[in-house]
BASE-991752 format. One record per residue: residue number from 1; chain; x, y, z of N, C-alpha, C in turn. Coordinates in pm, 1 decimal, decimal comma. Example, Ala and Ser with C-alpha at 12.3 -4.5 7.8 and 13.67 -1.06 7.14 Angstrom:
2
[kolti 1; 'A'; [1319,0; -569,0; 780,0]; [1230,0; -450,0; 780,0]; [1320,0; -330,0; 780,0]]
[kolti 2; 'A'; [1285,0; -225,0; 708,0]; [1367,0; -106,0; 714,0]; [1290,0; 3,0; 787,0]]
This chain:
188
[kolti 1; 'A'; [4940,0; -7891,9; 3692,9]; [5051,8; -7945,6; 3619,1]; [5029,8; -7922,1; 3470,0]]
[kolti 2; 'A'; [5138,3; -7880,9; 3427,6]; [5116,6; -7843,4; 3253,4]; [5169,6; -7938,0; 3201,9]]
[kolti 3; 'A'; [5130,7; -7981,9; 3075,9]; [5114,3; -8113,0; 2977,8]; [5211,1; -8050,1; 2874,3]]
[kolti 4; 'A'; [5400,6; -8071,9; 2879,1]; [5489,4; -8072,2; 2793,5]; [5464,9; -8041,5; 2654,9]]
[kolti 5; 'A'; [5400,5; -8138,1; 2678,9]; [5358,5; -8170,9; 2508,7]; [5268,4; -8067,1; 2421,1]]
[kolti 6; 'A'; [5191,9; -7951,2; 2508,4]; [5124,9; -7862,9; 2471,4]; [5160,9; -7747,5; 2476,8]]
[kolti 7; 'A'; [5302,9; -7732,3; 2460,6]; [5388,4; -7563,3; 2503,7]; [5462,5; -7516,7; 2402,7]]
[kolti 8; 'A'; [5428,1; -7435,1; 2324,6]; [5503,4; -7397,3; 2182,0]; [5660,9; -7396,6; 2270,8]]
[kolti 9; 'A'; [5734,2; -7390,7; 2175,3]; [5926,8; -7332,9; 2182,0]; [5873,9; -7169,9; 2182,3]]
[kolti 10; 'A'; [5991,0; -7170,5; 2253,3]; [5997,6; -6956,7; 2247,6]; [6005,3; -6941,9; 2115,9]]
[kolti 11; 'A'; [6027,4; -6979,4; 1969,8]; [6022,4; -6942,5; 1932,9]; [5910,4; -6931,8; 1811,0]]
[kolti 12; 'A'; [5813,4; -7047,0; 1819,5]; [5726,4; -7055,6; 1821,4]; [5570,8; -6949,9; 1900,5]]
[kolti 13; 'A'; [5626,8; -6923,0; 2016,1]; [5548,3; -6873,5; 2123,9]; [5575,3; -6711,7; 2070,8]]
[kolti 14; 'A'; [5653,6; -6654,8; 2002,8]; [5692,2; -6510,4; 1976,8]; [5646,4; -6472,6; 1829,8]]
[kolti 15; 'A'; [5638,4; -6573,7; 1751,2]; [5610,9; -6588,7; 1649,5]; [5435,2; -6541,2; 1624,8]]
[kolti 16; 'A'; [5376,4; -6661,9; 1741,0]; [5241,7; -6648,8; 1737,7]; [5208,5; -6511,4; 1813,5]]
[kolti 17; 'A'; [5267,7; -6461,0; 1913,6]; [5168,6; -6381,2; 1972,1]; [5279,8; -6241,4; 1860,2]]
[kolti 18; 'A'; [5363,5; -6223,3; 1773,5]; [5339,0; -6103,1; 1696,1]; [5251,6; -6108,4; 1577,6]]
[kolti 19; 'A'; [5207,8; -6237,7; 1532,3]; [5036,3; -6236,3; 1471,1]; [4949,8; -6206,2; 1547,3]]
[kolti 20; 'A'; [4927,7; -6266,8; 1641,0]; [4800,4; -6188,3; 1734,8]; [4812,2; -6093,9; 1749,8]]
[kolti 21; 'A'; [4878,2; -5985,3; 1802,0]; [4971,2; -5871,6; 1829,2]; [4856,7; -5770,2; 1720,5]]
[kolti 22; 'A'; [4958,6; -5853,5; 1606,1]; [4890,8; -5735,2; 1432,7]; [4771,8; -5750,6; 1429,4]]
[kolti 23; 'A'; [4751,6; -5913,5; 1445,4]; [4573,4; -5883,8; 1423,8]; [4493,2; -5825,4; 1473,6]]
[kolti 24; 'A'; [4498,2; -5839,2; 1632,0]; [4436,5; -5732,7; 1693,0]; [4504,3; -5584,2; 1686,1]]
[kolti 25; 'A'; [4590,9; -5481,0; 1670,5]; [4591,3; -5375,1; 1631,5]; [4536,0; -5354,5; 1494,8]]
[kolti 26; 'A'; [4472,1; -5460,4; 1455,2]; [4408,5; -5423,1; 1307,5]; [4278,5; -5375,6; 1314,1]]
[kolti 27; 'A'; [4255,2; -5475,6; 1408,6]; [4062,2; -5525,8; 1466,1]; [4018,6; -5470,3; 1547,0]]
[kolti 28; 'A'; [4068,3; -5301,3; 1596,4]; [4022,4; -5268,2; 1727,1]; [3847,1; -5279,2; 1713,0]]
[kolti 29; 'A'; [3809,6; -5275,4; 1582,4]; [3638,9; -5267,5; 1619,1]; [3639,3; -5416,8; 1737,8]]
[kolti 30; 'A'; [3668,2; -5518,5; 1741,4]; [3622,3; -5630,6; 1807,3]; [3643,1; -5610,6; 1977,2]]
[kolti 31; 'A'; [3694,9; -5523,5; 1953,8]; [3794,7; -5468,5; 2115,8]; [3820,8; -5338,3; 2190,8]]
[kolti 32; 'A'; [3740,7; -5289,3; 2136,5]; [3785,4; -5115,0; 2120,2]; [3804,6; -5077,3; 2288,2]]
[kolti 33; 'A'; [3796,4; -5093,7; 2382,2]; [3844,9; -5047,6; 2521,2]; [3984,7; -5183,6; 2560,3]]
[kolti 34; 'A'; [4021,8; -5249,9; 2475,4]; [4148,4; -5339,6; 2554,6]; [4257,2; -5306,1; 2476,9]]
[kolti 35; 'A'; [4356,4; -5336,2; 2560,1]; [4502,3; -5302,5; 2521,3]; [4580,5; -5434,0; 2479,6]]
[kolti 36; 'A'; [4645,2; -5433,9; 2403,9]; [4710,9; -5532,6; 2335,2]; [4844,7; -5602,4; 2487,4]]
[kolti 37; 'A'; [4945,2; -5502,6; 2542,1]; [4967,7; -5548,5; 2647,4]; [4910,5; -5656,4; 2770,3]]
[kolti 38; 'A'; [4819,2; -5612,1; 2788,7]; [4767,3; -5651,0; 2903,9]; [4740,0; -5789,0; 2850,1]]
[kolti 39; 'A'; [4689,9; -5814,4; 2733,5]; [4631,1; -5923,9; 2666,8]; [4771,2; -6035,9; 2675,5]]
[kolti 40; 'A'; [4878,6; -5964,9; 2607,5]; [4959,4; -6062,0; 2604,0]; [5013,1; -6090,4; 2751,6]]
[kolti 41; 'A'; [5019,9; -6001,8; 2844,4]; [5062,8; -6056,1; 2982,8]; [4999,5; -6134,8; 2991,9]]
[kolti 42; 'A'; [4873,9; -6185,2; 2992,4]; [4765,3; -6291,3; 3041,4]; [4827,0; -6408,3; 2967,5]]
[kolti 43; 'A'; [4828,5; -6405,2; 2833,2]; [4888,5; -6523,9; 2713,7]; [5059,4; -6596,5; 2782,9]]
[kolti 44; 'A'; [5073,9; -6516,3; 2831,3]; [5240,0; -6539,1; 2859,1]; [5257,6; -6598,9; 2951,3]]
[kolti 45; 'A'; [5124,0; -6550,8; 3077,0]; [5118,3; -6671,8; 3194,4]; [5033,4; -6791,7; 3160,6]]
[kolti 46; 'A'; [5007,9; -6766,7; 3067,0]; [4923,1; -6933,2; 3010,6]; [4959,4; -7018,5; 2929,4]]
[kolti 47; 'A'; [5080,8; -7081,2; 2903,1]; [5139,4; -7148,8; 2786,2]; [5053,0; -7265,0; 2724,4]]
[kolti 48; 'A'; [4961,5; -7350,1; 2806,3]; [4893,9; -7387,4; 2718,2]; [4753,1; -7339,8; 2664,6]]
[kolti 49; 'A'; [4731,5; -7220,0; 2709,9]; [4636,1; -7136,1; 2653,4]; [4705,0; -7064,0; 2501,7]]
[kolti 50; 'A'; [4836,9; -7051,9; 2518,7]; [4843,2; -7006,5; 2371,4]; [4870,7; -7143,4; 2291,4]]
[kolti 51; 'A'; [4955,2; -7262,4; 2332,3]; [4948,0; -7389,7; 2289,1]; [4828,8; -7416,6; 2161,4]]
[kolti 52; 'A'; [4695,8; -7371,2; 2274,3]; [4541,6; -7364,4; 2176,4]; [4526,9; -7269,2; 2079,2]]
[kolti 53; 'A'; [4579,5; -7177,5; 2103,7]; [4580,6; -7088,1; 1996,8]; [4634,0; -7100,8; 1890,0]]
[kolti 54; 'A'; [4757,5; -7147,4; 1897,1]; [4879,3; -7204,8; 1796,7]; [4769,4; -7272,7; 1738,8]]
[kolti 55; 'A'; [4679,5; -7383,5; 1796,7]; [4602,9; -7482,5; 1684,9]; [4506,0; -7402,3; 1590,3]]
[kolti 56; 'A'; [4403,1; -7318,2; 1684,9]; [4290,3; -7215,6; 1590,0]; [4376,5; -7157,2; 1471,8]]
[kolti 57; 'A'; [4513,3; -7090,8; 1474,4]; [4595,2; -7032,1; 1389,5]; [4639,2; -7138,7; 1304,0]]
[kolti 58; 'A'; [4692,4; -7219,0; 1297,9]; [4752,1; -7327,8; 1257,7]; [4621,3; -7438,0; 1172,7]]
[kolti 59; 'A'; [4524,8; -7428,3; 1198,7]; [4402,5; -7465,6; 1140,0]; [4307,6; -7377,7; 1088,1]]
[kolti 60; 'A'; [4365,1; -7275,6; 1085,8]; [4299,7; -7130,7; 987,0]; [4196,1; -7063,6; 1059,6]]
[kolti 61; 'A'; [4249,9; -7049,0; 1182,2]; [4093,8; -6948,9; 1237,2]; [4145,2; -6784,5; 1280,0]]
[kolti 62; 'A'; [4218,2; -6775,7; 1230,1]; [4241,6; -6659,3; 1253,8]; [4191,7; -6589,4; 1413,7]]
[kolti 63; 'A'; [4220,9; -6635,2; 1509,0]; [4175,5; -6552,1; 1622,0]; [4237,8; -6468,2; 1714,9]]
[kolti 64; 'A'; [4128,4; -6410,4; 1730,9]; [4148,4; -6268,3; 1798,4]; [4023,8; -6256,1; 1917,0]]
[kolti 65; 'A'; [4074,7; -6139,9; 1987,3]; [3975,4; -6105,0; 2102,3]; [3866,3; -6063,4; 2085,8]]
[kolti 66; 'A'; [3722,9; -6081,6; 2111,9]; [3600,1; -6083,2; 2092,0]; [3574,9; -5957,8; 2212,1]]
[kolti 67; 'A'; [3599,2; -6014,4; 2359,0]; [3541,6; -5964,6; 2434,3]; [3632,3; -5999,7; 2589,3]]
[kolti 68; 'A'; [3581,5; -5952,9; 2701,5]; [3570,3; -6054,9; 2816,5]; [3475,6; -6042,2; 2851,4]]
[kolti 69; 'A'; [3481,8; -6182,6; 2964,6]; [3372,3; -6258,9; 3069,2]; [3389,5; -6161,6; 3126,1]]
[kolti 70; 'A'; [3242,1; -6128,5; 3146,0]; [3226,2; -6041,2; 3277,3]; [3226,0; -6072,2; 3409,2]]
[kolti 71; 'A'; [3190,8; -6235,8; 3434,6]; [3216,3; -6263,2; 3554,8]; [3396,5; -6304,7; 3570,9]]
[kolti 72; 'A'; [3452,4; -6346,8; 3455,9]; [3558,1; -6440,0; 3525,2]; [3694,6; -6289,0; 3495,1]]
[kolti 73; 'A'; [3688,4; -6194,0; 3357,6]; [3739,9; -6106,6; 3359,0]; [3832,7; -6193,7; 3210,8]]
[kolti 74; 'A'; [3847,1; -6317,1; 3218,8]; [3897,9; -6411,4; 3097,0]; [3941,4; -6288,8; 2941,3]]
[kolti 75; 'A'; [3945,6; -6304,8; 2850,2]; [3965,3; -6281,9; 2780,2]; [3939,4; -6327,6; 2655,2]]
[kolti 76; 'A'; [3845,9; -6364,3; 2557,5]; [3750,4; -6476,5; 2466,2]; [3828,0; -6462,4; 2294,5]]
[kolti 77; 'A'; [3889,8; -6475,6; 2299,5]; [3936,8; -6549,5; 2215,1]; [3834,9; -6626,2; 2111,4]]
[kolti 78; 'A'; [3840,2; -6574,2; 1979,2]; [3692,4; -6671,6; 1854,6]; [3759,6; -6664,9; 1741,4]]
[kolti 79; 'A'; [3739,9; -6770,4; 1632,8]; [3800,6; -6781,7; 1520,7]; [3753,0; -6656,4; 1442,9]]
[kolti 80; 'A'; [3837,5; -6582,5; 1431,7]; [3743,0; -6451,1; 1319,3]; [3779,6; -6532,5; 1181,0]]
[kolti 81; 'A'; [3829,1; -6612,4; 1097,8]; [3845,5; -6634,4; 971,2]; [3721,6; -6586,7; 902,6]]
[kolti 82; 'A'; [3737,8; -6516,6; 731,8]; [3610,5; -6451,8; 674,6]; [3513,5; -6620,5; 650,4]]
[kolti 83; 'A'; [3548,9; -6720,9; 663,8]; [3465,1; -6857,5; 598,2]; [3518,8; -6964,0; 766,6]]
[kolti 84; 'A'; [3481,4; -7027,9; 739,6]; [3450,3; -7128,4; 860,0]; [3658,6; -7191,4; 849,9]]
[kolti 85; 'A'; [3669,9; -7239,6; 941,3]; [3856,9; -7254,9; 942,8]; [3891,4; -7411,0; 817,5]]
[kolti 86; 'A'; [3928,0; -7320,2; 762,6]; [4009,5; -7455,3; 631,3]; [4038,8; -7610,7; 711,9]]
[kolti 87; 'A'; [4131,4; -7567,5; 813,7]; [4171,4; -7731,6; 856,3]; [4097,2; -7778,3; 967,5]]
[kolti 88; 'A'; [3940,3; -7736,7; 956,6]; [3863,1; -7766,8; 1064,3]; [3738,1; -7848,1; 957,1]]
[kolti 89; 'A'; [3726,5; -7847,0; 837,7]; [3611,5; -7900,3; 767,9]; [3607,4; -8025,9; 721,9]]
[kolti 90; 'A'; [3523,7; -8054,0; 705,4]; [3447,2; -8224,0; 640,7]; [3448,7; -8234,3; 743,4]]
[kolti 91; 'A'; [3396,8; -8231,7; 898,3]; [3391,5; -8304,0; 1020,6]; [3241,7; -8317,0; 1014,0]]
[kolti 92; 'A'; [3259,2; -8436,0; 1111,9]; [3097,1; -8453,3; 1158,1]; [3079,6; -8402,2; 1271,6]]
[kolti 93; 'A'; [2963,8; -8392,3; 1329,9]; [2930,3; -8319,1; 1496,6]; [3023,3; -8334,4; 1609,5]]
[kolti 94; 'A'; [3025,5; -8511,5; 1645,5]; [3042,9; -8538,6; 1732,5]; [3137,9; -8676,8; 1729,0]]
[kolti 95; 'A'; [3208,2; -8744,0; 1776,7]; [3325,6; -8863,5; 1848,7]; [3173,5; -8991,8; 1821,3]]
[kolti 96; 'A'; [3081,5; -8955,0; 1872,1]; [2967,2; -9057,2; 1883,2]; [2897,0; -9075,3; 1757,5]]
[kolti 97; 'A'; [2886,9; -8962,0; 1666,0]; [2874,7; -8979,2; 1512,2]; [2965,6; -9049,3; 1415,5]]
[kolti 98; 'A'; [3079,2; -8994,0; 1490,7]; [3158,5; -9034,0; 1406,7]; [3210,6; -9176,3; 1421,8]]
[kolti 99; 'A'; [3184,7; -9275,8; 1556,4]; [3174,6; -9406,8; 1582,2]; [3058,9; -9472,5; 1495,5]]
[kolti 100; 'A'; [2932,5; -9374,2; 1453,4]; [2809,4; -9424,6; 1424,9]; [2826,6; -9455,1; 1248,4]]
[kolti 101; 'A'; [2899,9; -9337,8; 1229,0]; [2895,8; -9376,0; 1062,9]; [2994,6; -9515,7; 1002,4]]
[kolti 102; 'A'; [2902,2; -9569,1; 943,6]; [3009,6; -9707,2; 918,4]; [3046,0; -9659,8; 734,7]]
[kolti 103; 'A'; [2986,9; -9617,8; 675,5]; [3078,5; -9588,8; 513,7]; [3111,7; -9436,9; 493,9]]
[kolti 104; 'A'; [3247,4; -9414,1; 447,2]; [3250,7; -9304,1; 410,5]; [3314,3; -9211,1; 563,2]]
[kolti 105; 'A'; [3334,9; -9261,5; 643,8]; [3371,6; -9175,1; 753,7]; [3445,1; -9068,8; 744,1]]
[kolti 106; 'A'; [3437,3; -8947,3; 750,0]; [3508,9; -8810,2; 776,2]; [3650,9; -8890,4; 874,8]]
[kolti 107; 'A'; [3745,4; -8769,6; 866,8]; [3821,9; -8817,7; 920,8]; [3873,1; -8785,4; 1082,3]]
[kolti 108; 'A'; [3740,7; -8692,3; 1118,1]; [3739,1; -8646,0; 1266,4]; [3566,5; -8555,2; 1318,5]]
[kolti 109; 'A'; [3558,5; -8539,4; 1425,1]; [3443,0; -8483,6; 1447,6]; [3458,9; -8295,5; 1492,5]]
[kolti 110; 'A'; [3399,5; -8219,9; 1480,0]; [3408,2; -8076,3; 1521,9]; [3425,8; -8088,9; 1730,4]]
[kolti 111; 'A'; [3358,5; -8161,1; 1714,7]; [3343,8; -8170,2; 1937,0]; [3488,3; -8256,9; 1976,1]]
[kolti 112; 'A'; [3548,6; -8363,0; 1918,4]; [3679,0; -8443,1; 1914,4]; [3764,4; -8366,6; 1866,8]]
[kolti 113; 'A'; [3809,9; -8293,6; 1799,4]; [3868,5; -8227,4; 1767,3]; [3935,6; -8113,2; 1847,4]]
[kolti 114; 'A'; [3787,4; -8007,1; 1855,7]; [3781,6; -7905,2; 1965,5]; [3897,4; -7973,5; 2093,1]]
[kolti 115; 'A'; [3763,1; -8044,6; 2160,2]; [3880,4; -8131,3; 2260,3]; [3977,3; -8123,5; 2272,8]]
[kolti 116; 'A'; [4073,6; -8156,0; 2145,7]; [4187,0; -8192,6; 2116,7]; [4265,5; -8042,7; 2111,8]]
[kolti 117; 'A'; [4240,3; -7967,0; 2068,6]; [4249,3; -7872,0; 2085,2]; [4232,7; -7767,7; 2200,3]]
[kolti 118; 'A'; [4200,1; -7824,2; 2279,8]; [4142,6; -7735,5; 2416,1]; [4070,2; -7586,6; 2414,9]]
[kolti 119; 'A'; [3993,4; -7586,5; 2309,5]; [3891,0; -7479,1; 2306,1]; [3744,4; -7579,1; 2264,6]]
[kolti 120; 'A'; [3659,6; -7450,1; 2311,6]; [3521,9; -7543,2; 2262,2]; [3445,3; -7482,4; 2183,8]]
[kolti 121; 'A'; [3330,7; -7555,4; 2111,6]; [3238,0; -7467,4; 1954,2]; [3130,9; -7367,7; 2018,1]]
[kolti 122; 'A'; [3119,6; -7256,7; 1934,2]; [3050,1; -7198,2; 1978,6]; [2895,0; -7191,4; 1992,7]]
[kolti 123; 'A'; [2848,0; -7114,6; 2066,4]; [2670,9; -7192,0; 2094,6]; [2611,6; -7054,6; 2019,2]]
[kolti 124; 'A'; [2486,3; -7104,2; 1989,1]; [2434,2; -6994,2; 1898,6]; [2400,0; -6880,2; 1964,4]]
[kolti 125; 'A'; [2405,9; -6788,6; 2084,2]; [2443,5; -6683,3; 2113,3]; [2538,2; -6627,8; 2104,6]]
[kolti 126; 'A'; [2660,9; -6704,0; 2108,5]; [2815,1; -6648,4; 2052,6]; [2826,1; -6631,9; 1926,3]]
[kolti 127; 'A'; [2766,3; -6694,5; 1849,3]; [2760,8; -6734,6; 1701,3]; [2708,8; -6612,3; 1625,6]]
[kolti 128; 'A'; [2572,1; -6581,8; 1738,9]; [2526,4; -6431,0; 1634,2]; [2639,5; -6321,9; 1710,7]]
[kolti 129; 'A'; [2673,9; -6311,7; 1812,3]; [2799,3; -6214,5; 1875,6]; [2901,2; -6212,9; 1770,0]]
[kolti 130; 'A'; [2907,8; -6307,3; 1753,5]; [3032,8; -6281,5; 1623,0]; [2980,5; -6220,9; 1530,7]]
[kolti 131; 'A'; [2863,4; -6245,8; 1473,4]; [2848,9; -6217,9; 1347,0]; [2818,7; -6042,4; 1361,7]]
[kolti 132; 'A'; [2779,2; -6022,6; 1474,5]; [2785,9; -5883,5; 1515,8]; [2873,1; -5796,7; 1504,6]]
[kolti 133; 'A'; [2992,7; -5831,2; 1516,0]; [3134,4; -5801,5; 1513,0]; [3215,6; -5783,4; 1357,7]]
[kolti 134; 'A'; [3163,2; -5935,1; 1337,1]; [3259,0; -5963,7; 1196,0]; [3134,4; -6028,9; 1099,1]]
[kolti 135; 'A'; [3135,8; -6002,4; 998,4]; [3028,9; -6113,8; 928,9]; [3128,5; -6211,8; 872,6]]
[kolti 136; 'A'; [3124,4; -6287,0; 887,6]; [3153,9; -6449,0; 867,9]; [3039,8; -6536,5; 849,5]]
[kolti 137; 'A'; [3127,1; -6644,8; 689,2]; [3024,7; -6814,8; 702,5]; [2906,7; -6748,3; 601,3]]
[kolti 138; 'A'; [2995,1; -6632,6; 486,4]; [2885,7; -6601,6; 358,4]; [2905,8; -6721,1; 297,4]]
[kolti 139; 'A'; [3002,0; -6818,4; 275,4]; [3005,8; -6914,2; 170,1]; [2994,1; -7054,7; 247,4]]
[kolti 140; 'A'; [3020,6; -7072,0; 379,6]; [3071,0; -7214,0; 427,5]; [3001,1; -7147,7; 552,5]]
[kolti 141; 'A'; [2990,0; -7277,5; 627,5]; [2866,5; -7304,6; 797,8]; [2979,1; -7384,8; 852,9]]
[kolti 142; 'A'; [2949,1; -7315,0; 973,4]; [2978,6; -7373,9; 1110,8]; [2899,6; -7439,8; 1237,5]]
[kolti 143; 'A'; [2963,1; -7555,7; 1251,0]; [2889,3; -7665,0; 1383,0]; [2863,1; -7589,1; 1507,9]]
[kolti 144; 'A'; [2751,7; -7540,5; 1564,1]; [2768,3; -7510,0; 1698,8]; [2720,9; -7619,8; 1770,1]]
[kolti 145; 'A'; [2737,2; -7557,8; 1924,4]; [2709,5; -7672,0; 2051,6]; [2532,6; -7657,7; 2029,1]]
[kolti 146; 'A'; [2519,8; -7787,1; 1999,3]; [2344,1; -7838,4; 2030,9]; [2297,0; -7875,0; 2156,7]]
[kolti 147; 'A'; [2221,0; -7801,2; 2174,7]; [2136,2; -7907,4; 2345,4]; [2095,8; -8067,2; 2309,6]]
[kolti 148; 'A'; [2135,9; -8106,0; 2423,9]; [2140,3; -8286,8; 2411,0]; [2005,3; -8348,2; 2369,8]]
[kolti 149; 'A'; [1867,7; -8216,4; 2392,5]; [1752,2; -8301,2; 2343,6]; [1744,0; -8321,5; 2214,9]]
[kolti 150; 'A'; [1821,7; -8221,2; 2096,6]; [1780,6; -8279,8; 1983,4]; [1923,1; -8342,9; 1932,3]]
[kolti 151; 'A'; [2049,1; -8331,5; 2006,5]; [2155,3; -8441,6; 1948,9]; [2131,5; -8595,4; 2037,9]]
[kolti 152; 'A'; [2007,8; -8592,2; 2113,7]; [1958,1; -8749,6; 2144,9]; [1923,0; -8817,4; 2053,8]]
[kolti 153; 'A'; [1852,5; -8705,9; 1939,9]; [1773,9; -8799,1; 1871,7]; [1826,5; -8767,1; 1728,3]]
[kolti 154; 'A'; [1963,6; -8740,6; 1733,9]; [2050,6; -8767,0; 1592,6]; [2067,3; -8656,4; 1522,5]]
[kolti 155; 'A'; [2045,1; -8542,7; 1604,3]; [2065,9; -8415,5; 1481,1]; [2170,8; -8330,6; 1572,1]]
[kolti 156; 'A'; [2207,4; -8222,0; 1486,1]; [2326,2; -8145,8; 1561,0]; [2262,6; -8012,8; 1427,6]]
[kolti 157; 'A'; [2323,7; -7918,4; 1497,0]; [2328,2; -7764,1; 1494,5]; [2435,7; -7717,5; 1376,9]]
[kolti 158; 'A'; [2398,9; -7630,1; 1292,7]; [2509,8; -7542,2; 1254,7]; [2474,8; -7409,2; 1164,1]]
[kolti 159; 'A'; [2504,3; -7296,2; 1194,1]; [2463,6; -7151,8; 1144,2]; [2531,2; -7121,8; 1017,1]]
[kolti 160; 'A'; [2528,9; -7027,7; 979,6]; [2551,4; -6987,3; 848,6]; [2506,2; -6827,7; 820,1]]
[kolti 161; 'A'; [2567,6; -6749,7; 722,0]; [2528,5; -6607,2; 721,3]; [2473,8; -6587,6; 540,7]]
[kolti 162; 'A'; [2339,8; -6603,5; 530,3]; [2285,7; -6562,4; 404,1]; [2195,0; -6408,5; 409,8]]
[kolti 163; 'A'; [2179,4; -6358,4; 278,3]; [2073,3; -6274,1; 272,9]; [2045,5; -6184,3; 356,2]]
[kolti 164; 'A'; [2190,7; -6156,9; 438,0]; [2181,9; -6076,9; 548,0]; [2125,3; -6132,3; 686,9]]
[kolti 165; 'A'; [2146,3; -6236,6; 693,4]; [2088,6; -6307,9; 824,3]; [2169,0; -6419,0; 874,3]]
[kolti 166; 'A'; [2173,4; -6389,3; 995,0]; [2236,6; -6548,5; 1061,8]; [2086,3; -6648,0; 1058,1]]
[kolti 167; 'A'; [2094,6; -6787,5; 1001,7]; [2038,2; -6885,2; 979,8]; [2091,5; -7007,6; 1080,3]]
[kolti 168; 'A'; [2021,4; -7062,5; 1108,9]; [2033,3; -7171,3; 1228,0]; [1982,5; -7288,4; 1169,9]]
[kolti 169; 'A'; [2024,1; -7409,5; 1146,8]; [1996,9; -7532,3; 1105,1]; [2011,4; -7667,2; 1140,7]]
[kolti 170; 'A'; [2012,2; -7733,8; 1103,9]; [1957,6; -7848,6; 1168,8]; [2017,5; -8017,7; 1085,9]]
[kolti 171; 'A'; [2081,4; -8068,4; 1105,3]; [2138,7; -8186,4; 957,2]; [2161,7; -8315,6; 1089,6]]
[kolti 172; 'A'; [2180,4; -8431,5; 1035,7]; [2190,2; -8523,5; 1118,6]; [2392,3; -8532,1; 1130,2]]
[kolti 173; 'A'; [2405,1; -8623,8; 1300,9]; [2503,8; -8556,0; 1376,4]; [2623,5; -8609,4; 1250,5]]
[kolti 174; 'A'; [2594,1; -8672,9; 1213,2]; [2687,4; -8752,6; 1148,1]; [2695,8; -8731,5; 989,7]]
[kolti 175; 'A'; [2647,4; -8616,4; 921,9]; [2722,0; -8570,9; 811,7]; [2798,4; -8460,0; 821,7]]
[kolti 176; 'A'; [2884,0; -8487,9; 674,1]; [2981,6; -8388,3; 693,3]; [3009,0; -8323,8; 527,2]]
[kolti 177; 'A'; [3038,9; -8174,6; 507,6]; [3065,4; -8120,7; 395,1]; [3157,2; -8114,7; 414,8]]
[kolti 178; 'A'; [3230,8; -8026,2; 291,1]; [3357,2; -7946,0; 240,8]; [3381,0; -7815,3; 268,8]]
[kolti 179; 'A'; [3218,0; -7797,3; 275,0]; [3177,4; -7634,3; 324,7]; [3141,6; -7636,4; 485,3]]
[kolti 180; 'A'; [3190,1; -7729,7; 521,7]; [3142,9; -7711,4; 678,5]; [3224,9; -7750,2; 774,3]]
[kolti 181; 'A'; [3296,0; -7647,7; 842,1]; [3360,7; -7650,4; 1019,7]; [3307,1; -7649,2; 1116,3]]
[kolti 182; 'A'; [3363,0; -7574,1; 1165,5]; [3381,3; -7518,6; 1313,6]; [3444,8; -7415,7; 1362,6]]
[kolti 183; 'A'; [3397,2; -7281,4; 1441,9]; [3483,2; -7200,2; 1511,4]; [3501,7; -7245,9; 1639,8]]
[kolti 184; 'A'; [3583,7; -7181,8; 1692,4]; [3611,4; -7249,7; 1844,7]; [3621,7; -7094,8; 1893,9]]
[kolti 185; 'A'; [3633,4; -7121,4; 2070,0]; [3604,5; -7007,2; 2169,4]; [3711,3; -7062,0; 2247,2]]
[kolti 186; 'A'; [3823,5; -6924,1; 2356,3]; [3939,2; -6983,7; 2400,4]; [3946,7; -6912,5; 2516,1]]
[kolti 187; 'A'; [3874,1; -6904,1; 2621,2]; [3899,8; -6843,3; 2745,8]; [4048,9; -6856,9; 2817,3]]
[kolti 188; 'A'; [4099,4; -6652,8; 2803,0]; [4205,4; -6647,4; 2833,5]; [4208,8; -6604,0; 2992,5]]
């Protein structure tokens, strides 16, 4: 059953996929054996798969096709923006951080959010995949998914591209910059 409330208008829905459309005939490096067709047939039977997209676009992530799953055949979908997504920053990690901080609270978390959005953050193997692709996150860092042993004990994850290197770091779950988002991942 599809959720009303998550289905662009046609005209909305035509709007977005002739941005996707351009972006990817821009970006064949990210894609170079897929066809822009085929892509949107998949988008067209998924209305709230582009629904999510509308948000990555609509919150500045500029996305486009990365790749596919090799097992599922999906279609991966990643924020290419050149800096981490404008209406994705000052968040903290997590819904549970963000219950934890009592002064100063951000006004949402990167994992609550996502959610909300129906895509999820990327884990630091996707994270350097991107950066493989596109270099992104010279000026501003992005939250990835942390393993639960060290967000047990209050810290959370987020990469960054300096000096020619993807950098991996480490801050507690519950701060938040100006310079710091989130990309998201959108299995089509």
């Amino acid at each position: 059953m599809t959720n009303t409330e998550n289905i662009l208008t046609e005209k909305q829905q035509t709007e977005l996929l002739n941005i996707l459309k351009t972006r990817f005939e821009t970006n064949m490096h990210r894609h170079p054996e897929l066809e822009w067709p085929t892509v949107q047939s998949k988008l067209e039977a998924q209305p709230e798969k582009v629904w999510s997209l509308h948000e990555m676009e609509r919150t500045g992530g500029e996305p486009d096709v990365i790749g596919v799953d090799g097992e599922t055949g999906a279609y991966m979908f990643c924020d290419c923006s050149p800096e981490s997504p404008t209406g994705r920053r000052s968040v903290c990690y997590d819904p549970a951080a963000l219950e934890a901080r009592k002064k100063n609270k951000p006004a949402h978390s990167a994992i609550g959010m996502a959610k909300e959005m129906g895509i999820e953050l990327l884990d630091e193997e996707q994270y350097r995949k991107l950066q493989q692709l596109e270099t992104v996150d010279k000026k501003t860092s992005s939250w990835i998914t942390t393993p639960s042993d060290i967000r047990k004990l209050g810290g959370a994850l987020f990469c960054d591209y300096r000096y020619a290197t993807v950098f991996v770091y480490h801050n507690g779950a519950d701060s938040y910059y100006a310079a710091r988002g989130f990309r998201g991942l959108l299995s089509v």
